[in-house]
C-alpha positions as CSV (number, residue, x, y, z in Angstrom):
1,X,-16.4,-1.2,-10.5
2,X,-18.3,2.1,-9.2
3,X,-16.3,4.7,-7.1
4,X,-16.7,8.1,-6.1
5,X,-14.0,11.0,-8.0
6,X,-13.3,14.3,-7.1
7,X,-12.6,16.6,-10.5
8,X,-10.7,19.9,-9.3
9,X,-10.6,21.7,-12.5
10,X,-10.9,25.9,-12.5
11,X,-12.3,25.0,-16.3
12,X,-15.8,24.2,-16.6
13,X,-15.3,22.6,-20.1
14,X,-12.9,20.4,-18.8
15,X,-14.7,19.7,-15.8
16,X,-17.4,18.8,-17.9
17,X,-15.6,16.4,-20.3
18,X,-13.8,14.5,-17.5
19,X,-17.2,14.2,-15.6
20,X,-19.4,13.0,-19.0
21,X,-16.6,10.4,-19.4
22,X,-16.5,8.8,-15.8
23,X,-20.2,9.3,-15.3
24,X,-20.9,7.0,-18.7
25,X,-18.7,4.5,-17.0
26,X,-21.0,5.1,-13.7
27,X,-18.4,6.2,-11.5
28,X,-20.0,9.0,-9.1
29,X,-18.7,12.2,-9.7
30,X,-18.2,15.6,-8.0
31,X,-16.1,18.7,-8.8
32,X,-14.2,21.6,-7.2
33,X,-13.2,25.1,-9.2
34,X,-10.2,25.3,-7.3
35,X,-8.2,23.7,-4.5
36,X,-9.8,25.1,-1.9
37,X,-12.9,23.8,-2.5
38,X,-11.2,20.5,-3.3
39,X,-9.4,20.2,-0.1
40,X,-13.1,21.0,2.1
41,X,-14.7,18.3,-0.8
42,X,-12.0,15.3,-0.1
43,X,-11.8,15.9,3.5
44,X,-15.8,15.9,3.8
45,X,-17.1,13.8,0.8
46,X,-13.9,11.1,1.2
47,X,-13.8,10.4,-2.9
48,X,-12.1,6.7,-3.9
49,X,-9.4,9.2,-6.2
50,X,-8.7,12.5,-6.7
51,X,-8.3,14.1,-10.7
52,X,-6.5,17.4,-9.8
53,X,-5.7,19.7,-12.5
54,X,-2.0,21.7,-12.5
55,X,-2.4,24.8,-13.1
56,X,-5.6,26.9,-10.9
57,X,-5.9,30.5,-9.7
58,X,-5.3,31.1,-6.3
59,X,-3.9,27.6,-4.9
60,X,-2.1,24.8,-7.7
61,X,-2.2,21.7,-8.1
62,X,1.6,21.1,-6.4
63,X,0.2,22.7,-3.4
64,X,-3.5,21.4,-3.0
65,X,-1.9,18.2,-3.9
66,X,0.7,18.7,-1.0
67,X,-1.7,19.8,1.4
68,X,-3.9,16.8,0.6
69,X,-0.7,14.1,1.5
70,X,-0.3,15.9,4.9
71,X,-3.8,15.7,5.8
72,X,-4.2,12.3,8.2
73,X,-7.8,12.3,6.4
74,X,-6.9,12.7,2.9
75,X,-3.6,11.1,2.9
76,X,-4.8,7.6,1.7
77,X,-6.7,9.3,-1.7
78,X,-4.9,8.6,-5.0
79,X,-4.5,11.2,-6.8
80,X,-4.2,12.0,-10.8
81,X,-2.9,15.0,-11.7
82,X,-4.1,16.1,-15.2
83,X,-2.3,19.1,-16.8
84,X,-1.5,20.2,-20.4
85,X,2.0,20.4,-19.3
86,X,4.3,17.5,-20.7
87,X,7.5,18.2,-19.4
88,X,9.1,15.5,-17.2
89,X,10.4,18.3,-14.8
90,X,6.3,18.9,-14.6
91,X,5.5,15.5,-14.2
92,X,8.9,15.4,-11.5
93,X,7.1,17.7,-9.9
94,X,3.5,16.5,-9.2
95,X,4.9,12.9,-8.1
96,X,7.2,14.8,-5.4
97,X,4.1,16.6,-4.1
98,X,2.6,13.4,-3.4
99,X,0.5,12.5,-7.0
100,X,0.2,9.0,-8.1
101,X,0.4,9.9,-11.4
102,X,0.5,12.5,-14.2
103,X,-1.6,12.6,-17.1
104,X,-1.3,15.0,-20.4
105,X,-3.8,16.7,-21.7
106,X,-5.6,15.3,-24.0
107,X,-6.1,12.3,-21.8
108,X,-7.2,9.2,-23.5
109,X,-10.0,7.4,-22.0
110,X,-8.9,3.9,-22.1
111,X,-5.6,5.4,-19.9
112,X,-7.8,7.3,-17.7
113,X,-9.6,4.4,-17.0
114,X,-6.7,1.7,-16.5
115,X,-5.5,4.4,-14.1
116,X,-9.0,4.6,-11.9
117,X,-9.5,1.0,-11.7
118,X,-5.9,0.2,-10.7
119,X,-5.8,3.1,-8.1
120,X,-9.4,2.7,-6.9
121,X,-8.6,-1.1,-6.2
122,X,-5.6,-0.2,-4.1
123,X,-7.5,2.5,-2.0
124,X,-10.2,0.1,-1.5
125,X,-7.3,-2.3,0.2
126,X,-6.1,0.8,2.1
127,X,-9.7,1.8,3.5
128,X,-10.1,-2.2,4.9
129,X,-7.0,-1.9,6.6
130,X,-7.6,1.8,8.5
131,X,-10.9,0.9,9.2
132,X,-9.8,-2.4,11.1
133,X,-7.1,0.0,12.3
134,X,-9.2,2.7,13.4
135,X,-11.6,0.1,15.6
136,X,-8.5,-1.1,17.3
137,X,-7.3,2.3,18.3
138,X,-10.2,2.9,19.5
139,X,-10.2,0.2,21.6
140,X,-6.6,1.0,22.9
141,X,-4.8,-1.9,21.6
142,X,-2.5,-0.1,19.2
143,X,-0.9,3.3,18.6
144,X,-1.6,6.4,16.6
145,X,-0.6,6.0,12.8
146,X,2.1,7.7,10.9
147,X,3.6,8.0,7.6
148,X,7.3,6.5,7.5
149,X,9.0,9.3,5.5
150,X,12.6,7.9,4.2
151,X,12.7,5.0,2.0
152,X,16.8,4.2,2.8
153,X,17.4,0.9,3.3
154,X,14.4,-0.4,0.8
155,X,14.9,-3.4,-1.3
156,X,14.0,-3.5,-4.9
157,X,13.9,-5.9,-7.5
158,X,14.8,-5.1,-11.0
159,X,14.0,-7.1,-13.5
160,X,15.2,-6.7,-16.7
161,X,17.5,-9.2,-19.6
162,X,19.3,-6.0,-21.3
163,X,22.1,-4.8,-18.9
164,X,22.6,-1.3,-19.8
165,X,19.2,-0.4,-19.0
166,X,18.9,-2.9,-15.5
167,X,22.4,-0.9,-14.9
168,X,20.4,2.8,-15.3
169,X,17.7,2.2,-13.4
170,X,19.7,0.0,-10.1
171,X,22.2,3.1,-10.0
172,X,19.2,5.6,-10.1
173,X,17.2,3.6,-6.9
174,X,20.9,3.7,-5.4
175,X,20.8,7.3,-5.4
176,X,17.4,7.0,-3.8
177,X,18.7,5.1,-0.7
178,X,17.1,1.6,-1.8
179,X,19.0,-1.3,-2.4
180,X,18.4,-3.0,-5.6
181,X,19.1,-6.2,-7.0
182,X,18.2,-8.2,-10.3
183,X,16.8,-10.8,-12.2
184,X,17.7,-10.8,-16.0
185,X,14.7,-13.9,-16.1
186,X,11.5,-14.8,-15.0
187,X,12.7,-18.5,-13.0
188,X,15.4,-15.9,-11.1
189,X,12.9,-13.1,-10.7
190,X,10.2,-15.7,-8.9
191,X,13.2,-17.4,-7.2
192,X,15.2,-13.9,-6.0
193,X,10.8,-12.5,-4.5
194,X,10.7,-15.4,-2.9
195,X,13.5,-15.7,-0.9
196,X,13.9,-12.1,-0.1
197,X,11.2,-9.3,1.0
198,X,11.6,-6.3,-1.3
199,X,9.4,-3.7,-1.3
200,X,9.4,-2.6,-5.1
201,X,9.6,-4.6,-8.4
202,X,10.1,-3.0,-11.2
203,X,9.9,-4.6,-14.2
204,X,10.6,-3.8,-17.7
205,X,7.6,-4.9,-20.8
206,X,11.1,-5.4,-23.1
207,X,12.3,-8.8,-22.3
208,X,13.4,-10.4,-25.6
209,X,12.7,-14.2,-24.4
210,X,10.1,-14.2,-22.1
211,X,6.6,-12.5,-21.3
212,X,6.7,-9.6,-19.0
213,X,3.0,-9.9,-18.3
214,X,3.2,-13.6,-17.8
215,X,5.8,-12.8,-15.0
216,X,3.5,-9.8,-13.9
217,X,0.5,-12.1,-13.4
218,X,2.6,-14.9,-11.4
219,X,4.2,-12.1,-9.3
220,X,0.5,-10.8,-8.3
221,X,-0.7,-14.2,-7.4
222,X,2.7,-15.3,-5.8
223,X,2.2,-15.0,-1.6
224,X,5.0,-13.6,-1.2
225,X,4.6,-11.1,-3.7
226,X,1.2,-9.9,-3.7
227,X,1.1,-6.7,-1.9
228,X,4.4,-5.5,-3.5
229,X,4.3,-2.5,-5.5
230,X,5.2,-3.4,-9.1
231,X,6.6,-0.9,-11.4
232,X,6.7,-1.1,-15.3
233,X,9.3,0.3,-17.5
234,X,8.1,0.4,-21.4
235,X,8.8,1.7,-24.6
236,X,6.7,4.7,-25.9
237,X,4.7,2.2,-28.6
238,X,4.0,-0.5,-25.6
239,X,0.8,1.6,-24.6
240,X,-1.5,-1.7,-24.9
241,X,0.9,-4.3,-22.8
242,X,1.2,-0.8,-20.1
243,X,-2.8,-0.8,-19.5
244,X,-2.7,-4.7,-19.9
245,X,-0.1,-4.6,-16.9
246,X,-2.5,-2.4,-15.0
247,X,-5.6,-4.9,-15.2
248,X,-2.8,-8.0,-14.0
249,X,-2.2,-5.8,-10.7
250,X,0.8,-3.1,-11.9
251,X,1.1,-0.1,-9.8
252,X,2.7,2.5,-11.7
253,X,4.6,2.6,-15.2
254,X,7.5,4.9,-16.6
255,X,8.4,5.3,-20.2
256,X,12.2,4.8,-21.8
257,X,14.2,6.8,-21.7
258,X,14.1,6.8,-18.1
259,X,14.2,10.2,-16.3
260,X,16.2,9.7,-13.2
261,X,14.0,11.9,-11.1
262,X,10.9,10.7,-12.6
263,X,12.2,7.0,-11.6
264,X,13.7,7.9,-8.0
265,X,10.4,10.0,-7.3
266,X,7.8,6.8,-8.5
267,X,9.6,4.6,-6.7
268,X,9.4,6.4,-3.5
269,X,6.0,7.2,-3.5
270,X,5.4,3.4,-4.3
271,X,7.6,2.2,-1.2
272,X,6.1,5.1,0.8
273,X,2.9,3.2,0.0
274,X,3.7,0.2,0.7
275,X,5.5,1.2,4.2
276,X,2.1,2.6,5.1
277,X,0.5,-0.5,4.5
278,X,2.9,-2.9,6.1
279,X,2.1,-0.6,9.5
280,X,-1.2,-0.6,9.0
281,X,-1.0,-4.6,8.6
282,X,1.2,-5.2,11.9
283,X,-1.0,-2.9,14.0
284,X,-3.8,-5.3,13.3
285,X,-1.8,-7.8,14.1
286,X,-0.6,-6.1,17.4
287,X,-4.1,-5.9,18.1
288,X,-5.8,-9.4,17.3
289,X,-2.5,-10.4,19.3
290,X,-3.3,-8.1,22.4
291,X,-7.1,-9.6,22.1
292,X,-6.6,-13.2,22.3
293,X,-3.3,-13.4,24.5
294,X,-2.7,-12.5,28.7
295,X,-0.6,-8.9,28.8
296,X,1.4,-10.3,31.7
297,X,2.5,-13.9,30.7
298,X,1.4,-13.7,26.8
299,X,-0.5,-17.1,27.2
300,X,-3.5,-17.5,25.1
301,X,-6.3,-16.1,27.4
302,X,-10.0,-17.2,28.2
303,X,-11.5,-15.9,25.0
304,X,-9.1,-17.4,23.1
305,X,-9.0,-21.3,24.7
306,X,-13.0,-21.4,24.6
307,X,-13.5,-20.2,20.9
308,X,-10.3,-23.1,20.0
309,X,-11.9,-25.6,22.4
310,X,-15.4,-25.5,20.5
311,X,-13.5,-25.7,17.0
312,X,-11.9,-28.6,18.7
313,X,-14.7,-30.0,20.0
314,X,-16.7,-30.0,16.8
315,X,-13.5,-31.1,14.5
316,X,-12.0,-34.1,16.8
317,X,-13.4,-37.6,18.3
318,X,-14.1,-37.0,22.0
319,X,-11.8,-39.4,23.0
320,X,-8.9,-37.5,21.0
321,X,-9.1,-34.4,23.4
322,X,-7.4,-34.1,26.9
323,X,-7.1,-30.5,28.7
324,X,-4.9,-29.8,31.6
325,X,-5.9,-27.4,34.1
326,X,-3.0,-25.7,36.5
327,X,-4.0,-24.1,39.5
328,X,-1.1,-22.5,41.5
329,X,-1.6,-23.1,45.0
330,X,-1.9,-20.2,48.0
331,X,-1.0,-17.7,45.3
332,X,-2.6,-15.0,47.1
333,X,0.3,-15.3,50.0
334,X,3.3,-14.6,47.3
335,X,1.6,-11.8,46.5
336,X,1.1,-10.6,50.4
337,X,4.6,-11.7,51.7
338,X,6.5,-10.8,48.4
339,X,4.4,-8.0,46.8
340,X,2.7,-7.9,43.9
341,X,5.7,-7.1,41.5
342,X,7.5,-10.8,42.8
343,X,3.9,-12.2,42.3
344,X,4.2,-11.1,38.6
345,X,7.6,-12.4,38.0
346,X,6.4,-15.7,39.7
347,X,3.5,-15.8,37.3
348,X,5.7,-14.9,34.0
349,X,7.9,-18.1,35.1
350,X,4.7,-20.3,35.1
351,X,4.3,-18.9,32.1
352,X,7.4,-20.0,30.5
353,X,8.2,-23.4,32.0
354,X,4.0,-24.2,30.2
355,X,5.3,-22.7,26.7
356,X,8.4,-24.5,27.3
């Protein structure tokens, strides 16, 4: 998998690491010196993911990173933010100005990595649906985008077989707004997804009886659970089954003990996400809708009966098929003696007496 990255770095020998690393991967690389330049480089060069450092002369990571989430043209671009710094209240920090993540310096390739592929695949999902969304803006069938800003009233799954922790992390989403609920197995986890639409899973790599990543891997090919953000909760030693996680489809990961903030401020960027998507989704909807159906009585129109009629046509016996043309007589003198609001209404009640 090739992508483009962005390196803001005011260090040249870091700069230079990062981009020897990616490059022998064959990622295509560019670099800033300092968010200024970054913010003109994303905005112009549109990068698959952003590797911003923290701290930079002039303008920060926090606030290039912030400025990047408020940009309508940036706001789509994962970004990493690399720092030396290894406090949680750092890390707290970063994912409340809109990062996707926060690596510590040193950073280990074989993380650095798990983290490109997973967030490169998700921006890749992200670009197919504004582009489809862009085209039907343009053509007027839906509205402008926006970013929904409050996650209250999100649901979340928690799935976890050691009560104390399930308990720490459903009161800390609680603070959040979000609603949780949980699964202590993997039959109620699967059960609990598919009967309900949440819009965060978080699930812990500890589970005493069954596989986590088993679980992961059904959850990602599950219908109803495929485009659901799923979070990971691990112990500090659990390193390999975390970037294992990542290749089955995880989003993001957190490590025990669990920071409240740290959790409350993942999670929300991960529904955020998700929120953004789901809009994106029903405006394409909205628009294949508006393309293939009447405005007025929201019968299937022309384009639509032809293209169905030839898949008909070529799928069914000839003597299978029957269409029934209406034709409402003298229409034209409703609409003269009645106006051309009472000819609408008439039409609509056509409308609904043919759906039935």
């Amino acid at each position: 998998m090739t992508a483009r990255i962005l390196i803001v770095d005011d260090m040249p020998a870091n700069t230079r690491l990062l981009e020897a690393k990616l490059s022998a991967e064959y990622y295509q690389v560019a670099t800033a010196q300092d968010g200024f330049e970054g913010l003109q480089l994303a905005s112009s060069w549109q990068p698959d993911l952003i590797l911003l450092d923290v701290m930079m002369p002039g303008m920060d990571g926090y606030q290039t990173c912030r400025q990047l989430k408020e940009d309508s043209d940036t706001l789509h671009i994962p970004v990493v933010m690399v720092t030396a710094l290894g406090e949680r209240s750092e890390r707290v920090r970063g994912l409340e100005a809109g990062a996707d993540d926060f690596l510590t310096k040193p950073v280990e390739l074989d993380t650095l990595l798990a983290r490109v592929r997973s967030l490169v695949r998700l921006k890749r999902l992200l670009d197919e649906w504004c582009a489809r969304g862009e085209t039907a803006r343009a053509l007027g069938l839906t509205g402008d985008r926006v970013m929904v800003p409050s996650v209250a009233g999100a649901r979340a799954l928690v799935v976890d077989d050691w009560d104390l922790g399930a308990q720490i992390v459903q009161d800390a989403l609680a603070h959040e707004g979000i609603v949780p609920g949980r699964a202590s197995s993997e039959a109620q986890a699967i059960a609990l997804s598919g009967a309900i639409n949440f819009d965060l899973i978080v699930l812990s790599l500890s589970l005493i009886v069954e596989d986590p990543l088993k679980l992961a891997s059904r959850l990602r090919a599950a219908d109803a659970t495929r485009e659901v953000p799923l979070l990971l909760i691990a112990d500090p030693e659990q390193r390999g089954r975390i970037l294992r996680g990542f290749d089955l489809g995880a989003s993001d990961w957190i490590v025990r003990p669990v920071d409240e903030h740290e959790l409350r401020a993942r999670a929300r960027n991960q529904i955020r996400r998700k929120f953004y998507q789901d809009r994106l989704r029903a405006d394409l909807g909205h628009a294949l809708e508006m393309a293939l159906t009447d405005p007025l009585t929201g019968l299937y129109n022309q384009r639509y009966m032809m293209r169905h009629l030839r898949g008909l046509l070529y799928a069914t016996p000839p003597n299978e098929i029957a269409v029934l043309m209406v034709d409402v007589d003298h229409f034209k003198t409703v609409n003269d003696k009645h106006g051309h609001a009472e000819g609408d209404r008439a039409l609509k009640t056509v409308a609904d007496i043919i759906r039935g």
